[in-house]
Structure formats: C-alpha cells, structure tokens
N, C-alpha and C positions, 0 to 999 in steps of 0.2 A: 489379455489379448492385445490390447492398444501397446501395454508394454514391450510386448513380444513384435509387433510391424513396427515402432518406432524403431528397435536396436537395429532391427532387419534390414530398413532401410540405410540408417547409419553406416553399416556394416557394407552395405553396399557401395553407399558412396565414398567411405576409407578405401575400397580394394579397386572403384575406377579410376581416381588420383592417383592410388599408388601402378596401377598397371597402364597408366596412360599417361607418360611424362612427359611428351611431345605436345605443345601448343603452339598456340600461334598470338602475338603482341604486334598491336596497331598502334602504330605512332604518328602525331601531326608534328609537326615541327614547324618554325615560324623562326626567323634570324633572332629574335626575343632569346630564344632557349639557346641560340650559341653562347652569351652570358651567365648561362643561369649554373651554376654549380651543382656539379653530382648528376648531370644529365649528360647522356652519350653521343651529345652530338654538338660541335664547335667547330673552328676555321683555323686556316695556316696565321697565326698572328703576323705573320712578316707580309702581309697581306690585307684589305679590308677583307670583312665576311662579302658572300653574295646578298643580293636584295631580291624583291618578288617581284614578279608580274603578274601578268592576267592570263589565264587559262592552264589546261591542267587535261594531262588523260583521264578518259572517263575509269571514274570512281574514285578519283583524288581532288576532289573538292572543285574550285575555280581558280585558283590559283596555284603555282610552281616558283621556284625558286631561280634566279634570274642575274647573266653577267654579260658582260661585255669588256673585254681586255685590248690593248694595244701594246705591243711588244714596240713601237717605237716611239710611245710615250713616257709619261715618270716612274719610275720602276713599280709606284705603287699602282699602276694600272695594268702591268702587267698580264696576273693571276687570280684567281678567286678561288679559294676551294671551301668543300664541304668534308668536314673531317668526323669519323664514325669511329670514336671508340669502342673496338667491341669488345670487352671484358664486361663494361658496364652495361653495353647493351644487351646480353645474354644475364650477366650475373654470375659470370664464372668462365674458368682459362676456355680457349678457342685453340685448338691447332685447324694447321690449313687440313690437316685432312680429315677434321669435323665436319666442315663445311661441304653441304653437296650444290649448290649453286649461288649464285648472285647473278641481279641484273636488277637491271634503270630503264630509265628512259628518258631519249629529251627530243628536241623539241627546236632545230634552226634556219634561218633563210636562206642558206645556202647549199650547194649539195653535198652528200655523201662525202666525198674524199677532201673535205674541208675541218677547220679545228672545230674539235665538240669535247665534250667532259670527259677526261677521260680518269682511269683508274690507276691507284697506287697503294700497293698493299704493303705493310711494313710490320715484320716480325720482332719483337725482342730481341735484342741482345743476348750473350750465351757465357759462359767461361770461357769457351774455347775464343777468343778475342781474337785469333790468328784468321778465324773465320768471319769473323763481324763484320759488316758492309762499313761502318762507322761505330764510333762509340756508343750510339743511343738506336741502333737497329742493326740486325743481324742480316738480314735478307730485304729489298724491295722491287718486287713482283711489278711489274706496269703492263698499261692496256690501250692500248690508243686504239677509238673506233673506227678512224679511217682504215686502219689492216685488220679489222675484223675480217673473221672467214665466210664467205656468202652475203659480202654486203648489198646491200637493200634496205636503204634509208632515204628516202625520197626528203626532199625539203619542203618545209612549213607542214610539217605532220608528226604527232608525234613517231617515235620507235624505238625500238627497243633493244637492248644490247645485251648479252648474257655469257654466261660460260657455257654453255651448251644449247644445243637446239640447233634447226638446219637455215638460219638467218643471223647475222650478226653477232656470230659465235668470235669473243673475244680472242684475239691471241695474245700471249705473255712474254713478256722478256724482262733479264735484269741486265743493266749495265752500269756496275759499282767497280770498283779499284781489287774486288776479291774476285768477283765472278759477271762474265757475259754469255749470256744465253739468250738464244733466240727462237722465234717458232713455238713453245711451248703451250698444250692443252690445258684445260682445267682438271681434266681425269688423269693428267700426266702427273702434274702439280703434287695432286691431291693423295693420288696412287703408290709417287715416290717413283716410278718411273724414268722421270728427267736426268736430266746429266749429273745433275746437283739434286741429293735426297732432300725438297723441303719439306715433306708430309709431314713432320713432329715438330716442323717450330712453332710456336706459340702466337698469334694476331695482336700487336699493338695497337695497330687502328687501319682504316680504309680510307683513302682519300677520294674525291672524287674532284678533278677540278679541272678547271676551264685556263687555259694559256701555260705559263711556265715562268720561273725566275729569270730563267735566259738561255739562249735557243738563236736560230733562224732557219732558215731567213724570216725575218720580223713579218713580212705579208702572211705567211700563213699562219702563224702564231696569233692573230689580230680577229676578233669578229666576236660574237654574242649568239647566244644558246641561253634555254631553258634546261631544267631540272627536275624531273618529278618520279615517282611512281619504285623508287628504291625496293628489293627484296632480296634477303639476305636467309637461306635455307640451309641449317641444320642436317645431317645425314640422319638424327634421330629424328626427324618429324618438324622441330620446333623452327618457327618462321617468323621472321621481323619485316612487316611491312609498313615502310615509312612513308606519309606523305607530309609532302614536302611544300613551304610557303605559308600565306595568311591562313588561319586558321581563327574559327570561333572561342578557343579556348588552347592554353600551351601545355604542349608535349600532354597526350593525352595515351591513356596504356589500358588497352582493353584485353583481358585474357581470358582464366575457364572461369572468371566468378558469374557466371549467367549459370552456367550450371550448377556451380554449388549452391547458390542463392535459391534456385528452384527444387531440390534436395532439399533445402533447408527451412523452405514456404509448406511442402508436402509435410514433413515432422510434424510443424507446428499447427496446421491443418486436423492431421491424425490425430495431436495431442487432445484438441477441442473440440476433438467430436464426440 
C-alpha cells in the first residue's frame, strides 16, 4: 500500500510539470550582474552601465536602478541603458509573436512629456540581408513614453508603461535605412498585422534606456529617472519579473521548485510512516 500512494503521487507530480509548462521566474538584479557572465542582463558597452538609488515601487524591494544623462555633455554622459538578453532569459528562441506583453516602470521629477526610459527591441539578423536593419540586427522596434497612448504619468511617482492596457499604452516605431514605420500596436506587432510582417522574427535583446547616442535638441534628451519593476509575459503563461537595483543577494531565480520540493517532502513523509 505505502508502495502503491508513493508511485501515485509521483505519477501525479510527473503529469502537473508536464501539463503545466508555464511559470513564472523572479529575478533581482544589481549593476554587479551586468559583469557577471551567462547572466541576461548587461548594458550598451559604448556607455557606463546605470547605478542605483533609493526607493522602488511597492514590492520590488527599496531600491531601483538609476541615471541621469546630458546630451550636451561628454558623449559618455549621454545614455545609460539596461540591456535584456532574452534568449538567456527564457532559455530558449523568442519570436515577437511569443510575447504577449511587456512593461516597466519608472520613477522622475519632471512631467509626463519629458525624457524617461525608453524601449528598443532588436531582432536577429536573417539571410535575407536585403532586409536587415544592419548587419548585426534585422528589425529595431522603439518606444518612447512621452507618445504613449493615454498618457498618465504624473511626476515623482512611480508608473507604468506597457504594451497594452487603457494608461500608458506604448506606441512603436522603426526608423532604419530599410524600413519607417510609425503608430504601430503591440497586438499589431505581434499579430503580423503591421505594414512590415515582424511576428516571426526572433528577439536578440530589449533595451531599456535613458537619453541617446545623439539626438536633439540636447534640452530634452538631458534629465534623470529611475528604473524598476520590469515584466516581460509569454503568450504561453511564463513571466519574467525583474527587480531591479541593490539587492540582498545577485540575480536570484525563483521558480516551480516550491512545488516540487513539497511533492517530494510528502513521498518521503509516506515513505516513514
């Protein structure tokens, strides 16, 4: 009988793994881990990384990730970005029309229609070279928050910015040497709808970052913002929720082992009784 509820169990917990392949992975991050190798998260090298400060939307700890840029200073004070490889951060290829949303949040003294973090999605490369933005990327999506749709970002609070929802719904545009496109959704994107099919290209990384290499006029390209509360949503379930800044401990990756570890405490339970 003990032998028979042990398998039983087992059997059970082989067929929720396998029928539940959607989870969700918590990640801290700390400018420490932009160094660290084989970790999915690093900065534009032609640039310092960001640094931290103090405070953080609730439930991402006390600290956020942190810049301040001058576009009419030394080009190295430019930009700061946060770059998200995400191959490594799932564990396997990404096309955009994997993805069912992404959003952030930040966090700066000024209002709404001033410079904040913004987004830059950048696809592989392809054979068809005829189509490639550059030689080292095929497509680059961007997102600046000031023309989010329904904006609503008050200053010195944090907020939020997303590809969907009825507040600070991201808008897209590419402007490369192959293709300019403007106005575009995330469900456009994603759906293959848009002018230009990008649903099946593949995610090289996400940028996220604050000023530009060169731009102007320099006044608005110039100012400081925070960074925190990243999440990054699978259309199959699985969710990467990054936070972002000082942390007690680096890059920290919480997934279903709570479950299996409890599965596997019951086993050994039933075995000794």
């Amino acid at each position: 009988m003990r032998s028979f509820i042990k398998s039983l169990v087992l059997s059970f917990a082989v067929c929720l793994l396998v029928s539940m392949p959607a989870f969700a992975v918590s990640y801290n991050v700390s400018p420490a881990d932009f160094l660290t190798p084989g970790t999915a998260f690093t900065y534009d090298p032609d640039a310092p990384a960001p640094t931290t400060a103090a405070g953080a939307p609730t439930g991402y700890g006390t600290d956020s990730l942190y810049a301040n840029v001058n576009q009419s200073g030394p080009a190295a004070d430019h930009y700061r970005t946060l770059r998200i490889l995400v191959p490594q951060l799932f564990n396997k290829t990404v096309a955009l029309s994997d993805i069912a949303s992404i959003s952030y949040m930040t966090n700066k003294p000024v209002g709404q229609d001033k410079l904040d973090w913004r987004m830059a999605i950048y696809t592989f490369p392809t054979a068809d070279t005829a189509n490639n933005g550059a030689g080292w990327y095929r497509s680059r999506l961007q997102a600046r928050p000031d023309q989010a749709t329904n904006l609503n970002a008050p200053a010195n609070q944090w907020n939020q910015w997303t590809t969907g929802g009825s507040a600070n719904q991201l808008s897209f545009y590419e402007d490369t040497s192959k293709r300019s496109l403007n106005s575009m959704t995330w469900a456009g994107i994603t759906g293959g709808t848009t002018t230009w099919d990008y649903s099946d290209e593949n995610i090289k990384y996400i940028d996220l970052a604050l000023g530009t290499g060169s731009s102007s006029p320099a006044s608005w390209w110039t100012g400081e913002s925070r960074l925190d509360g990243v999440i990054i949503t699978l259309k199959d379930g699985t969710t990467a929720n990054i936070n972002l800044g000082t942390v007690p401990e680096p890059l920290t990756m919480i997934a279903l082992f709570g479950g299996i570890t409890a599965v596997g405490g019951y086993i050994r339970r039933r075995a000794k009784a």
